[in-house]
ZADRENMAR-343478 format. One record per residue: residue in three letters; x, y, z of N, C-alpha, C in turn. Coordinates in steps of 0.2 Angstrom, whole numbers, plus 2048, in hexadecimal, padded with zeros to 3 digits. Layout:
BEGIN
alaXYZXYZXYZ...
% end
This chain:
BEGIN
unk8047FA800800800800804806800unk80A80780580F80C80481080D7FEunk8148077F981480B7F281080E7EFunk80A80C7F080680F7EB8068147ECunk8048167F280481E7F78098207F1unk81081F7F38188237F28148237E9unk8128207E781281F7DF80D8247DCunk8078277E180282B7DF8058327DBunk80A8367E180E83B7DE81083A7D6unk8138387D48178367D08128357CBunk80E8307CC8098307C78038347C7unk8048397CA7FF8407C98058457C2unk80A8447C680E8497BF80F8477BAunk80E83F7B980F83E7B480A8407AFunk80483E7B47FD8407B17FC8467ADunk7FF84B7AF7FF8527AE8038537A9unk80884F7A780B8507A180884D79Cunk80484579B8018437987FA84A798unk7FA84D79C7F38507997F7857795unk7FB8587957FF85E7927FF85C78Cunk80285678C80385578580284F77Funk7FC8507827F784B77F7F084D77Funk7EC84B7847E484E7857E2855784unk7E785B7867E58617887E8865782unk7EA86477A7EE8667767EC86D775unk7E78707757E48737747E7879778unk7E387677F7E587D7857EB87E788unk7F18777847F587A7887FB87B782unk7FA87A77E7FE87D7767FC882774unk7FA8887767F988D7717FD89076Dunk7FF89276780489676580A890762unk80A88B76581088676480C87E763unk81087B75F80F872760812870764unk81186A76681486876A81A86276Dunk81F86377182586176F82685A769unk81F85776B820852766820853760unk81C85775F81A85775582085C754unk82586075782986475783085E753unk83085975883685375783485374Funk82E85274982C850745831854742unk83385A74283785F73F83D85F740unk83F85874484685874784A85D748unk84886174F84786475584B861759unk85086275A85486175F851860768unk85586076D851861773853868773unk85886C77385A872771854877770unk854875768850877765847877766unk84787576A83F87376C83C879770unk83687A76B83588277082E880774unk82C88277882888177E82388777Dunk81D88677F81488B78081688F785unk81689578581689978A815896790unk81689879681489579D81888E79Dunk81A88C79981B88479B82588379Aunk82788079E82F87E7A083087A799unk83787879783B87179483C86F798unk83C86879983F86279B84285D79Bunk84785879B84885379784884C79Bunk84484979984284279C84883F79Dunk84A83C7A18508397A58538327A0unk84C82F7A084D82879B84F829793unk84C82B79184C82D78B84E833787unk85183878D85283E789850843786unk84984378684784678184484D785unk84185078183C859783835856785unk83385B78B82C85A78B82C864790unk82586378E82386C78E81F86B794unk82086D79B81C86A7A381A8737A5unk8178727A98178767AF81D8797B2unk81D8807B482187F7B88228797C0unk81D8797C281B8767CC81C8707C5unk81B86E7C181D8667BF8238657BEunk8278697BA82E8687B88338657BDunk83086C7C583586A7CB8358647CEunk82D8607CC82B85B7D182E8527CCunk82E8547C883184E7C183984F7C4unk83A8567C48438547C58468517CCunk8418547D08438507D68428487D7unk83E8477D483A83F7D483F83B7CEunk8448407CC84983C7C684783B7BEunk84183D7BE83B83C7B784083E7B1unk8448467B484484B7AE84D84C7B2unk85184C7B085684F7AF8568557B1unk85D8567B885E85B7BC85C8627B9unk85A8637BD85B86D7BC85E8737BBunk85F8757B68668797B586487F7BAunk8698847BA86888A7C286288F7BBunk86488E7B68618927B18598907B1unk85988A7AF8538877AF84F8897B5unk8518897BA84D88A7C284D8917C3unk84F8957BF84F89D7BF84889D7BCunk8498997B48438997AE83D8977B2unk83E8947B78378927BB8328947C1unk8398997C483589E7C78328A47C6unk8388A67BF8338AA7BC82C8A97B8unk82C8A37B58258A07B081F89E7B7unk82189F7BD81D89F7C38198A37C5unk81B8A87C381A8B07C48168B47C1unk8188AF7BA8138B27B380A8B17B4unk80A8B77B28008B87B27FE8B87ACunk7FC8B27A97FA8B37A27F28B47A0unk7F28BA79E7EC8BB79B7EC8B9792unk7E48B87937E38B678B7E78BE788unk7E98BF7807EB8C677E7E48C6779unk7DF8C57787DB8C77767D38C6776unk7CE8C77747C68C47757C38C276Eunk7C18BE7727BC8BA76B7B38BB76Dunk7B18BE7687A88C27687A58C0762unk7A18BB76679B8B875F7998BF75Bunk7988BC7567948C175078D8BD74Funk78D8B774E7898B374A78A8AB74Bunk7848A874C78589F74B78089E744unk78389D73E78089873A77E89173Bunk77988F73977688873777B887730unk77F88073178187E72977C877729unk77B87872477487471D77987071Cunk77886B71C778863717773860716unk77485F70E76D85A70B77185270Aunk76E84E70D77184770A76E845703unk77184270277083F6F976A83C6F9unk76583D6F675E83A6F775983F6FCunk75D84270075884470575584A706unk74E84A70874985070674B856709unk74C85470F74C85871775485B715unk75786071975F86371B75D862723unk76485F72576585C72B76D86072Eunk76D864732770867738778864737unk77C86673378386573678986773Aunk78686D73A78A86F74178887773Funk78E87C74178E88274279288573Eunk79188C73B79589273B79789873Funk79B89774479B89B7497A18A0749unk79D8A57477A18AB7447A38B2749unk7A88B47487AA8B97527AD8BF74Eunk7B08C27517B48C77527B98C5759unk7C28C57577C68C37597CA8CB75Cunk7C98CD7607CE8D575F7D38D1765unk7D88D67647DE8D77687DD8DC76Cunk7E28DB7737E28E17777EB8E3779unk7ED8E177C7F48E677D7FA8E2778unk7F98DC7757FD8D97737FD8D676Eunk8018D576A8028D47638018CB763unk7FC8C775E7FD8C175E7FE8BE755unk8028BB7558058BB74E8018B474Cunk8008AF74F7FA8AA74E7F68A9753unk7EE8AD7507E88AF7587E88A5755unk7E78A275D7E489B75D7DD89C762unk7D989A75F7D28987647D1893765unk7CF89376A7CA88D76D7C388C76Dunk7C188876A7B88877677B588276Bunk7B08837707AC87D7727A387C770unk7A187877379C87877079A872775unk79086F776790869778792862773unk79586476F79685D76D79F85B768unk79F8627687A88647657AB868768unk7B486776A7B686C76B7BD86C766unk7BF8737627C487275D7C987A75Eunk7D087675C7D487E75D7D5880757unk7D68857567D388974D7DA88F74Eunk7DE89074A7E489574B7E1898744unk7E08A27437DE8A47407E28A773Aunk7EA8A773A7EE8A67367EE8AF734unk7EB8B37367EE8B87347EE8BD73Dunk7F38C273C7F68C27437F08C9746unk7F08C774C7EB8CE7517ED8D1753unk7F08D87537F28DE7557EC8E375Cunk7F38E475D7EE8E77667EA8EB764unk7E38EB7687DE8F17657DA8F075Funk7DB8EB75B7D78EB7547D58E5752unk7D08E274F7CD8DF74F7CA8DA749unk7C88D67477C78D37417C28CC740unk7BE8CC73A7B88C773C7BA8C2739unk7BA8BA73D7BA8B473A7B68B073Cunk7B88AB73A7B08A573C7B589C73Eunk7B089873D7B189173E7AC88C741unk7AD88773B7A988373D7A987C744unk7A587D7467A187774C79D87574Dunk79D87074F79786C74F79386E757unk78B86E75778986F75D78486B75Eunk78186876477686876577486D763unk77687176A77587976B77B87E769unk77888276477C88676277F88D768unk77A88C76C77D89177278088E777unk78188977478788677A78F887777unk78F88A77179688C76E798891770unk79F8917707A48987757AA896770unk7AE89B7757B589C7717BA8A1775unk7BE89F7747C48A477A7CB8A2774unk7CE8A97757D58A87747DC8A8776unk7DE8A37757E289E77B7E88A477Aunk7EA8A57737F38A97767F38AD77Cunk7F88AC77D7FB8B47857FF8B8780unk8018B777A8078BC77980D8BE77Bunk8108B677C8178B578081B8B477Aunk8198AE77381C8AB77081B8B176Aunk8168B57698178BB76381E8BF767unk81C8C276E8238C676E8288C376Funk82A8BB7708308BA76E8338BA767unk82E8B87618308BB75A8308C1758unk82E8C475E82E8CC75B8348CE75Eunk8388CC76383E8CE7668438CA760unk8428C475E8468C175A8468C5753unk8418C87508428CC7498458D574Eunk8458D57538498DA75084E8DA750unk8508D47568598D175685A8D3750unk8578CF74A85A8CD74585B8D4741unk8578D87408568DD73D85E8E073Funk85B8E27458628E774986A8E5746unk8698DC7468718D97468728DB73Eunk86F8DA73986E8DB7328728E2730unk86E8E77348718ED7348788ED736unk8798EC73A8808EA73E8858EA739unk8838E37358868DF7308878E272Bunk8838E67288858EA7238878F2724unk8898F572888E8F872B8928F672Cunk8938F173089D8EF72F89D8ED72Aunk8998EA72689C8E971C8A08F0718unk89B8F771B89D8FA7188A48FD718unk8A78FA71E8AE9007228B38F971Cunk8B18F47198B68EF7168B98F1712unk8BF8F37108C08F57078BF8F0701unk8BB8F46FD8B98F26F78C18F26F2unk8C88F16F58CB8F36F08D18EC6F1unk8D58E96ED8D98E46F08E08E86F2unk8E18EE6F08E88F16F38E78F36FCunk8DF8F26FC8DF8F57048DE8ED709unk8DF8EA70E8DF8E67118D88E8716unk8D48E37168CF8E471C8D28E2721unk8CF8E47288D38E372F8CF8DC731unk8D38D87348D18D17368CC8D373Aunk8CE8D87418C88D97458C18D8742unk8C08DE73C8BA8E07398B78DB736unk8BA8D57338B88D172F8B78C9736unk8BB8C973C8B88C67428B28C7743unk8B18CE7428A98D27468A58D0742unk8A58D07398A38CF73689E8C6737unk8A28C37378A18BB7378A08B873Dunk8A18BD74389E8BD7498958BE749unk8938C474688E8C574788A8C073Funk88C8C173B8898BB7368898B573Bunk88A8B17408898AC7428848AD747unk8868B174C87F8B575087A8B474Bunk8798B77478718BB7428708B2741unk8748AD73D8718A573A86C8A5741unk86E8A274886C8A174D8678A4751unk8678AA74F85F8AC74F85A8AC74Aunk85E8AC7438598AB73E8558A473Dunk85B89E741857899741854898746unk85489A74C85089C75084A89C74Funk84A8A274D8418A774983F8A3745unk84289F74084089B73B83C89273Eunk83D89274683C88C74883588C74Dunk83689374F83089775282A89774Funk82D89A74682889D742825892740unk82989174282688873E823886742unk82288674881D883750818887750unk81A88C74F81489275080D89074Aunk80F88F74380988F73F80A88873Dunk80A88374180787C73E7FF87E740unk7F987B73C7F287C73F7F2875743unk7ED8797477EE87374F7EA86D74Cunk7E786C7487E28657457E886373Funk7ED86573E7F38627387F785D73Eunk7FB85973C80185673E80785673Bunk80E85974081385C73C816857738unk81585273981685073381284D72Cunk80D84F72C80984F72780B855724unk80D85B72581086071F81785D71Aunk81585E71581A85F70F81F86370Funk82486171482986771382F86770Eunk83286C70B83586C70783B869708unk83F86270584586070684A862702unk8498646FB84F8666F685186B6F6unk85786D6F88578736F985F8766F2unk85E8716EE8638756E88618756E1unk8658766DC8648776D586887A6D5unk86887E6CE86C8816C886C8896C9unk87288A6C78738936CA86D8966C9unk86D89D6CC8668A16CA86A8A56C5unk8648A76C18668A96BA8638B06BBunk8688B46BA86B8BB6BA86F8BE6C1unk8708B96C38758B96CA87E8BA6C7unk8808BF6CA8878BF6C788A8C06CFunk8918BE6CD8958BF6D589D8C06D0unk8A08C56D68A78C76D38AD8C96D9unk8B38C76D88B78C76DE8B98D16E0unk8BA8D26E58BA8DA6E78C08DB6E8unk8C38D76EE8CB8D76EF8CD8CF6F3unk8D28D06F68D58C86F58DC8CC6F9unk8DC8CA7008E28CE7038E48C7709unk8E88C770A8ED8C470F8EB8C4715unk8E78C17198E68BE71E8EC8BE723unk8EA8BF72B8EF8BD7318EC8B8733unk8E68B37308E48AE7368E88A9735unk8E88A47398EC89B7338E789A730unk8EB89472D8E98927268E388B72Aunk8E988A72F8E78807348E887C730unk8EF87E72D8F18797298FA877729unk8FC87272990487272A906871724unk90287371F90687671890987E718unk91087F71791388571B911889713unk91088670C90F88A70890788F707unk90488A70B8FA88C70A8FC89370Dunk8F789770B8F789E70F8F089E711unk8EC8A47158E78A57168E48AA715unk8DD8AE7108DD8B470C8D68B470Funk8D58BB70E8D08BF7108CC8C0707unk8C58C17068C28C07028BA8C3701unk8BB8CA6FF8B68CD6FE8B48CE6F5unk8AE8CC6F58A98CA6F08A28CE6EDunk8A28CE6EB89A8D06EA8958CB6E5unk8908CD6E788A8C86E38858CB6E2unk8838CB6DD87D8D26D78768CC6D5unk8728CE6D686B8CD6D38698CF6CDunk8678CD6CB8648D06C385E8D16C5unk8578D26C18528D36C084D8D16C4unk84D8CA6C984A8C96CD8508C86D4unk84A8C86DB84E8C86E18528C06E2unk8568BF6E68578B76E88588B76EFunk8548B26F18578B06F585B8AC6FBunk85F8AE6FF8618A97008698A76FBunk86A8AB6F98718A96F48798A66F9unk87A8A36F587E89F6F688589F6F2unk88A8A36F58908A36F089689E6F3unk89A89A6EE89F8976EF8A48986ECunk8A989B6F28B089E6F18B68966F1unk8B78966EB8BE8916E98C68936E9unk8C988F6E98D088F6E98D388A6E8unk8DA8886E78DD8846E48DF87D6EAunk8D98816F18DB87F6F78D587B6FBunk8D287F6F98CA87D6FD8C48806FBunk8BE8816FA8BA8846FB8B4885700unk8B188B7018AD88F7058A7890703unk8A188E707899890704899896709unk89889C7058968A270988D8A3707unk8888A470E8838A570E8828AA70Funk87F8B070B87D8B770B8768B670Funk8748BD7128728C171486B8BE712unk8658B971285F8BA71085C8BB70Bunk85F8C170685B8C36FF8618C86FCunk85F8C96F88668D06F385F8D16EFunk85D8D66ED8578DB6EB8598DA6E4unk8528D96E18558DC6D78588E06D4unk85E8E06D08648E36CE8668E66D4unk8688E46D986D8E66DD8738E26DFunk8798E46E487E8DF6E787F8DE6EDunk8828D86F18828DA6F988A8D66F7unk88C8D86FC8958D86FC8928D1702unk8998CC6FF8998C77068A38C6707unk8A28C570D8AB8C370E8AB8BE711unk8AF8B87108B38B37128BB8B4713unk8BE8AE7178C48AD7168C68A4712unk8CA8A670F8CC89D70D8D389D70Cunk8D589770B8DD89570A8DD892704unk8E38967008E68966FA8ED8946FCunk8F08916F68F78916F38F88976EEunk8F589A6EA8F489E6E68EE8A26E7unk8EF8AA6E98E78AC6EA8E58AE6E3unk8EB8AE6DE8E58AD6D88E18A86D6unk8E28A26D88DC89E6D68D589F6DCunk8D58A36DE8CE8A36E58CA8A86DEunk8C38A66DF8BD8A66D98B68A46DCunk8B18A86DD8AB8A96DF8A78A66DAunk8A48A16DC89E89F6D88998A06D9unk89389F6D588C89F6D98898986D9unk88A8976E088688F6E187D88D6DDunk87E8876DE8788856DC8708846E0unk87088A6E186988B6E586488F6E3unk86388D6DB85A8926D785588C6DEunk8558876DD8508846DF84E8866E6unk8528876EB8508886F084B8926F0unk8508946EA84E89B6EC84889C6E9unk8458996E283F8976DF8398966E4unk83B8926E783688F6ED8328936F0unk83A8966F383889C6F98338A16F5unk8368A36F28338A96EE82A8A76EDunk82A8A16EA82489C6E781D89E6EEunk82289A6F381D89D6FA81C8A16FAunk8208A56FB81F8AD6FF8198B16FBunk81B8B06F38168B06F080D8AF6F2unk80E8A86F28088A46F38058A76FAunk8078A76FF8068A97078058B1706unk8068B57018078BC7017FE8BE6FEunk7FE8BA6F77F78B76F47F18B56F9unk7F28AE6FC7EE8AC7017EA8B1706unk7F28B370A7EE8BB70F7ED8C070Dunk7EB8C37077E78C67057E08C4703unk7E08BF6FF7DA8BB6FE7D48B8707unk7D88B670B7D78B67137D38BC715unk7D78C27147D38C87157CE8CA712unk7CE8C970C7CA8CB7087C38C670Aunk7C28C170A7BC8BD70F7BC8C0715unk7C18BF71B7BE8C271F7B98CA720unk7BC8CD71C7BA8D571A7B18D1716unk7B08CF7137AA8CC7107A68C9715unk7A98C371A7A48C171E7A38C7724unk7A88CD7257A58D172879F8D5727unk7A08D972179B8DB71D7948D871Eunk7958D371C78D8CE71C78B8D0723unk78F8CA72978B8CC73078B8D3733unk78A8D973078C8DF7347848E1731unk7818DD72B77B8DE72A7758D772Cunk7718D972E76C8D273076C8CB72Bunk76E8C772E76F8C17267688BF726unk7648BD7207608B971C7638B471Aunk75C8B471675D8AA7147628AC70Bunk7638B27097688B670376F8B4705unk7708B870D7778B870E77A8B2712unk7758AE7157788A971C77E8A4716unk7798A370F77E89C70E7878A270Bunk7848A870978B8AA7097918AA70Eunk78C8AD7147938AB71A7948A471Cunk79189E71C791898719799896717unk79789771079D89770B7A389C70Dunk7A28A170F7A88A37127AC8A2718unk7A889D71D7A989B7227AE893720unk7AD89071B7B088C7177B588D714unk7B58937127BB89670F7C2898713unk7BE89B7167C289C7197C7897720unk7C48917217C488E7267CD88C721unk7CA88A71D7CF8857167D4889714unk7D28907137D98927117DD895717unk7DA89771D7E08987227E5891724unk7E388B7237E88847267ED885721unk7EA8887177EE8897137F588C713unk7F28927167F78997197FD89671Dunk7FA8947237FE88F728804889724unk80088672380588172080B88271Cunk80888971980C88A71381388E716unk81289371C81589572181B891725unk81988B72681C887728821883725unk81E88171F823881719828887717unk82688C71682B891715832892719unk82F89272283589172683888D726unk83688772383988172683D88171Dunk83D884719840886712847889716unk84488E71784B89271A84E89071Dunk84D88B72384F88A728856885726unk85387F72185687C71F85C88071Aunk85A88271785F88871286688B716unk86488F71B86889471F86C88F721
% end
């Protein structure tokens, strides 16, 4: 009997992980998947990002990430479940103790429609469910993917509306559910606003380091009689390494953030080839080519070690993601620019490589139209989409701001369909995209 007593503990937390991340996916994953569907994108344990309010852990036996409670995380590590506590970790969880999370915005019926279905043969239309149509506003904080929560007596479903809530402002969408009683349908929005201002801290890192970046380019000389200072070009490839680790940061944020919570991370189609054939009107040409102080790390005493600044020009359309390879009679360099180089422009990139001859060192343009194609193809498609998204929304507003009839019901109807189908669109496509780049960078 004593065991069991000692065993009750233990098996109540576990129960609460099981219920975190399994039964409760809705109310306790808002804004993120969950570590599990996360590994589908092989996600490291590192790499595993956790729902507001909730700790990392790692399971003792097996290693792995799970997203608890704080009062859970403490009570696993002592019982030996999860892998000691780092001092950092036990800061992360006094402070996550402290947090008061409020919803960051309201959800306010407009409208429940009846959806009509006729069976094949049948005289009567019989009751499928609902069109349950709101207004989603924002209040002090920005949410980049609003999730709701829909209940009803007979369904409950989490619905992410794919286009973002700004404080103060407001916007009409809908979703269908099934009910008995139509007035037994609600809705809340589950974000707090934690995981948008994390990515909102992370785009302006990046912005900020960007700029950084392209001011210490400018102090380089463009001439091969002048030597660049190794400092400068330390700094340089210091902060190019920062900016990759944040950008794939935001890029792994932006991938958990817009999976639709009724998809499976890995039922998406993600993008796995990421090469091809040069892009056509891409030119690259060497700037200067000067003498290096660094070693070579090499106990060849004749290899030297050169400094190599380049430029890379666009033609007619943007690229992205460009990719140049600096050669030599000694080794070759993949140098990954900057994001994008703009139509008929150039962005300067510096490497260093080691030569025997720094006249054979020669910039190519690597083989990546296919991944830039891609990129461009979404951004395209998503840019389409969320206009088309608003444009329905803006329409089913219109209708229920006038009294509906038997003229306009089946039109909000159809919009509530439309719209339901093309925002998973949006998402998916989003998620594809980062995870384009991710893989890319």
């Amino acid at each position: 009997m004593n065991i069991v007593v000692n065993l009750i503990p233990v098996f109540a937390v576990l129960l609460g992980i099981v219920l975190i991340s399994g039964t409760l996916p809705f109310q306790s994953f808002a804004d993120v998947i969950s570590p599990r569907q996360q590994m589908k994108f092989d996600f490291t344990n590192d790499q595993i990002i956790c729902a507001e309010g909730l700790v990392k852990i790692i399971k003792s036996s097996s290693d792995k990430a799970s997203c608890v409670k704080p009062s859970t995380a403490e009570k696993l590590a002592k019982t030996g479940w999860a892998k000691k506590l780092s001092e950092q970790k036990i800061e992360e969880i006094k402070s996550k103790k402290l947090m008061k999370g409020e919803s960051a915005g309201t959800i306010t019926k407009i409208a429940t429609l009846k959806q009509l279905s006729t069976s094949s043969g049948a005289k009567s239309s019989s009751i499928s469910g609902y069109a349950y149509i709101f207004d989603a506003c924002g209040t002090t904080k920005l949410v980049k993917a609003p999730e709701i929560y829909v209940t009803s007596d007979s369904e409950t479903k989490s619905v992410k509306l794919a286009s973002a809530l700004k404080p103060g402002s407001c916007y009409t969408s809908s979703v269908n559910i099934k009910a008995a009683d139509p007035n037994s349908i609600a809705a809340t929005l589950l974000n707090k606003g934690g995981i948008s201002e994390k990515i909102s801290t992370l785009e302006t890192q990046i912005a900020d380091l960007k700029s950084k970046i392209a001011t210490a380019k400018q102090k380089i000389p463009t001439s091969d009689k002048q030597s660049p200072k190794n400092e400068d070009l330390d700094n340089i490839a210091s902060m190019k390494k920062e900016l990759k680790g944040l950008q794939d940061q935001l890029r792994r944020y932006l991938m958990v953030l817009y999976v639709p919570p009724n998809v499976k991370a890995s039922k998406i189609d993600l993008p796995k080839s990421i090469t091809g054939k040069p892009l056509d009107g891409m030119s690259t040409s060497l700037i200067s080519v000067t003498d290096s102080v660094s070693p070579t790390g090499s106990n060849n005493p004749e290899l030297k070690r050169f400094n190599v600044v380049f430029e890379a020009c666009a033609g007619a359309q943007s690229i992205r993601l460009p990719i140049i390879t600096v050669s030599s009679d000694s080794e070759s360099v993949d140098v990954k620019l900057i994001d994008r180089i703009i139509p008929n422009s150039c962005q300067v990139g510096i490497t260093r490589i080691n030569a025997l001859d720094s006249e054979s060192i020669v910039p190519t343009i690597s083989g990546n139209s296919a991944v830039s194609s891609q990129i461009k193809s979404l951004e395209t498609q998503i840019k389409e989409m969320e206009a088309s998204l608003a444009d329905m929304r803006s329409n089913l507003g219109d209708l229920v701001s006038k009294k509906l009839d038997s003229a306009t019901e089946p039109l909000a109807l159809k919009l509530t369909e439309q719209i339901s189908e093309l925002r998973n669109d949006i998402l998916e496509n989003r998620v594809k995209l980062n995870s384009l780049l991710l893989k890319a960078s």
